[in-house]
C-alpha positions in Angstrom: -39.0 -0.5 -96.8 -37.5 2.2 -94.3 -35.3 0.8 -92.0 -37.8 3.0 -89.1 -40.7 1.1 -90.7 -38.4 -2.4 -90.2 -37.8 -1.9 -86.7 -41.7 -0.8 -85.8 -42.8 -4.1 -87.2 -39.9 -5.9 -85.6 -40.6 -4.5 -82.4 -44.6 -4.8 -82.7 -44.2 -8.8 -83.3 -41.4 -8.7 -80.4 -44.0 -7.3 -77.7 -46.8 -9.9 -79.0 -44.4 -12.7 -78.3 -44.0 -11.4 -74.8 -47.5 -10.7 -74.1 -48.2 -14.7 -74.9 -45.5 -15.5 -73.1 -47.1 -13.3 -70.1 -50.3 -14.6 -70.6 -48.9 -18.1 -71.1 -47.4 -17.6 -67.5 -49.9 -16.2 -66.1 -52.8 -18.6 -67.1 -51.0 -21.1 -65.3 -50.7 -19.5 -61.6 -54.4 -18.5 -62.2 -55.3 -22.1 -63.0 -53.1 -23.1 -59.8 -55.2 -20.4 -57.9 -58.9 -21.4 -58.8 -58.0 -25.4 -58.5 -56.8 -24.6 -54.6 -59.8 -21.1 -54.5 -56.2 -19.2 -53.6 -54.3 -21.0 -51.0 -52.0 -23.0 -53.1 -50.4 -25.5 -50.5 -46.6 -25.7 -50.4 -46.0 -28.4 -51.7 -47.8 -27.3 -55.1 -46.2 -23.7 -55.1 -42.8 -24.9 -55.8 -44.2 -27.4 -58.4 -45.7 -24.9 -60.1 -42.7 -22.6 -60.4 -40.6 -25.4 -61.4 -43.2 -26.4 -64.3 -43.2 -23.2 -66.0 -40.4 -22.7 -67.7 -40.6 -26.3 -69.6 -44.5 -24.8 -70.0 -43.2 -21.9 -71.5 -40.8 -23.2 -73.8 -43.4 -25.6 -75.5 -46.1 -23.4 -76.1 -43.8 -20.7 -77.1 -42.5 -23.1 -80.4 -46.2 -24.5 -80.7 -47.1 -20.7 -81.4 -44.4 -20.3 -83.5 -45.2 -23.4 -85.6 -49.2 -22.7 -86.2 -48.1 -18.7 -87.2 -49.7 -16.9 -84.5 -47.1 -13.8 -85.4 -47.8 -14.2 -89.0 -51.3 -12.2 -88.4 -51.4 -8.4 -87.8 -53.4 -7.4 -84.1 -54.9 -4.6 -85.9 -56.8 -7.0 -88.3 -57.3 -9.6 -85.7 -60.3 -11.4 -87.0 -62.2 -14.9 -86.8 -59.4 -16.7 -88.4 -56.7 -15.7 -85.9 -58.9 -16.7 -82.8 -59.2 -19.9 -84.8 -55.2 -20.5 -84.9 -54.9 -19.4 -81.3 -57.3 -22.1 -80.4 -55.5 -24.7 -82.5 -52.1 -23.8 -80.9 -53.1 -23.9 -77.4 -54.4 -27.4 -78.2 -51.9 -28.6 -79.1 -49.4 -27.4 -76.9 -51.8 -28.7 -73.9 -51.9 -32.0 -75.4 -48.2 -32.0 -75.4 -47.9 -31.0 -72.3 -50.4 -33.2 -70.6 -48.5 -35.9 -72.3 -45.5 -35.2 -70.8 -46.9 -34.2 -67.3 -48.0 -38.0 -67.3 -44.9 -39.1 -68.9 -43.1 -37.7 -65.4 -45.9 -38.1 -63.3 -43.5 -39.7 -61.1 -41.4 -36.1 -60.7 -44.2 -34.0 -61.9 -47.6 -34.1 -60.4 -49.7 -31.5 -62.4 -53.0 -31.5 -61.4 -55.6 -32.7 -63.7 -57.5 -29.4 -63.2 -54.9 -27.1 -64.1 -54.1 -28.9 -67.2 -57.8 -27.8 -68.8 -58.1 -24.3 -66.6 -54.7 -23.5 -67.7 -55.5 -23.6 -72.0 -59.4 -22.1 -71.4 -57.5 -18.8 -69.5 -54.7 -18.7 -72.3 -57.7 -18.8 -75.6 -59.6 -16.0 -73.5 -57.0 -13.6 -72.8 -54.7 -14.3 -76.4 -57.4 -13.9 -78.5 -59.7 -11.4 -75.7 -56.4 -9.1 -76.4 -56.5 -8.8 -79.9 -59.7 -8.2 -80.3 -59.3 -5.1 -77.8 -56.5 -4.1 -79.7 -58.3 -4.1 -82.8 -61.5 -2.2 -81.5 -58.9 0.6 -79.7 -57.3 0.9 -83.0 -60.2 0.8 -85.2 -62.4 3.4 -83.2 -59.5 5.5 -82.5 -59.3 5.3 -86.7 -63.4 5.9 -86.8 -62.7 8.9 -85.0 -60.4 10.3 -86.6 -61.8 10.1 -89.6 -65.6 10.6 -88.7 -65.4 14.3 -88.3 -63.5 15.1 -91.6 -64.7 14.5 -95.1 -67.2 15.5 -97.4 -70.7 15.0 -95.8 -72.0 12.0 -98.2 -75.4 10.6 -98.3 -75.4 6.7 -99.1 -78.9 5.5 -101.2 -79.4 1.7 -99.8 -79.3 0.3 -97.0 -78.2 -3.8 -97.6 -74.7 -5.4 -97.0 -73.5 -3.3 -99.8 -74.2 -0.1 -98.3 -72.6 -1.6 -94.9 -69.8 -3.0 -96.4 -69.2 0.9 -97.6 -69.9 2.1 -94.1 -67.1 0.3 -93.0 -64.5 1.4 -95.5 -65.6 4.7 -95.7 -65.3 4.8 -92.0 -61.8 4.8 -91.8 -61.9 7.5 -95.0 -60.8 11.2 -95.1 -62.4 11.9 -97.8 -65.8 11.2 -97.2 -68.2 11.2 -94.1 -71.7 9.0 -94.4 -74.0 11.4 -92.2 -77.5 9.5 -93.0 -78.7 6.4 -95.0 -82.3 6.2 -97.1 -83.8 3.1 -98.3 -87.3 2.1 -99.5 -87.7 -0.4 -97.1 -89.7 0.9 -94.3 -88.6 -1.6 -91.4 -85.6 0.6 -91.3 -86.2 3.9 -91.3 -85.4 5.7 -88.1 -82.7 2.6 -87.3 -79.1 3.1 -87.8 -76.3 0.8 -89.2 -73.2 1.3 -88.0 -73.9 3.9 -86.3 -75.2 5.5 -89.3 -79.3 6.6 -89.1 -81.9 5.2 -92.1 -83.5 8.1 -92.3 -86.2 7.5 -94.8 -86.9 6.7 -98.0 -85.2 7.7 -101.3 -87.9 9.8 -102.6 -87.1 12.3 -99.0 -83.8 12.7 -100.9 -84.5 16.5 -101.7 -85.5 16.8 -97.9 -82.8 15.3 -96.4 -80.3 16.4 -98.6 -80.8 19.7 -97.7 -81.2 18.9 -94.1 -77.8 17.6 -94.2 -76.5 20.0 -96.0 -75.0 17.4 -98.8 -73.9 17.4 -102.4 -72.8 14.4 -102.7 -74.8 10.7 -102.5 -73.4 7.6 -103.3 -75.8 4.5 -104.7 -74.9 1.0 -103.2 -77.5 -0.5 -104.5 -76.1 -2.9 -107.0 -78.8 -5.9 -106.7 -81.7 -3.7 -106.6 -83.8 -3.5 -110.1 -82.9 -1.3 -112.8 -86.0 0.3 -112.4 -85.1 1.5 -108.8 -81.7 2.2 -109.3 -82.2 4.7 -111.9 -85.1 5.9 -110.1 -82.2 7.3 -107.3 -79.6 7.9 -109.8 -82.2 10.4 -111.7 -83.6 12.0 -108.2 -79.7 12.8 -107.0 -79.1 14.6 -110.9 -82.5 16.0 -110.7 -81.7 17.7 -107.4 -77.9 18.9 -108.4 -76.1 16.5 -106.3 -73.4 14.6 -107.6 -73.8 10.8 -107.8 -71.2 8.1 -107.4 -72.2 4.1 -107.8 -71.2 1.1 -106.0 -70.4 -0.9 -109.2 
């Protein structure tokens, strides 16, 4: 690993730390602000200030412990929304323990102590999310106007689990779809238009200027798969299967 490389990731898993810790801090004035609709009497402002850094401190090590910066923001998926709402769990359990453990010096009130957790789960895992869509369409983008103009024959989850890698390809750009199922021609996928069925191959090929298709049609009968294997050779164009 380059030392350059080192420091990007270092820094990249520094900033997420500080943008819990800003969300962390900022979900609870927000919480303060809806339980009083923005007038937060005096006696509650100073209680708030002086609540957040013992706030702070025990969500930060509750993150920590369930591996929130173990995940990547770029692949921010299901899984890591799943964590987030495990750690703010239990870091609000703690801390509404403890809040009642002092009730006597610390008088949160009950309100905050739900608003609070709800804000944090929205905006943590609301962020990385964002970040992944910016980073993935920014990728999509990229990418969708180089490549080798590629028609794909099918149009089930294979074919859309190839969209999506061959999204974020170079080498190859999906310009249409064709499948023999007739409820989705003229739809798209991805982004991607169905435009008809496999035996319009020689018309849209050449419509789409292509010499290239790729079959993703691994489930379908042998029958039909050699059926688009031998219209693709019979036209010239160069076949590649989804194994």
């Amino acid at each position: 690993m380059k030392a350059g490389q080192f420091v990007s990731g270092s820094s990249l898993s520094l900033l997420a730390r500080l943008h819990d810790l800003a969300v962390v801090s900022l979900a609870w004035v927000l919480a303060y602000l809806l339980r009083f609709n923005f007038e937060i009497p005096a006696e509650h402002i100073s209680l708030m200030w002086l609540s957040l850094l013992p706030l702070v401190l025990i969500q930060f090590l509750t993150f920590k412990v369930f591996g929130l910066y173990l995940g990547v923001w770029r692949f921010a998926s299901l899984q890591d929304l799943g964590r987030i709402i495990k750690a703010v769990t239990m870091s609000s359990l703690l801390i509404i323990m403890i809040s009642f453990m002092a009730s006597n010096y610390l008088l949160v009130p009950r309100s905050v102590l739900i608003i609070s957790p709800c804000l944090q789960v929205l905006m943590m895992g609301g962020s990385r999310l964002f970040f992944r869509y910016i980073k993935e369409r920014k990728l999509y983008h990229l990418s969708s106007s180089q490549g080798d103009p590629v028609i794909v024959l099918g149009a089930g989850e294979t074919a859309v689990s190839l969209l999506k890698e061959l999204g974020l390809s170079k080498a190859w750009r999906v310009v249409g779809l064709l499948d023999d199922d007739a409820s989705l021609h003229g739809r798209e996928i991805l982004g991607v238009r169905v435009y008809g069925s496999i035996e319009q191959l020689k018309v849209f090929s050449r419509n789409l200027g292509v010499s290239h298709v790729i079959v993703a049609m691994p489930s379908a009968l042998t029958k039909s798969k050699r059926f688009a294997i031998e219209s693709a050779n019979a036209l010239g164009l160069k076949v590649l299967t989804v194994p």
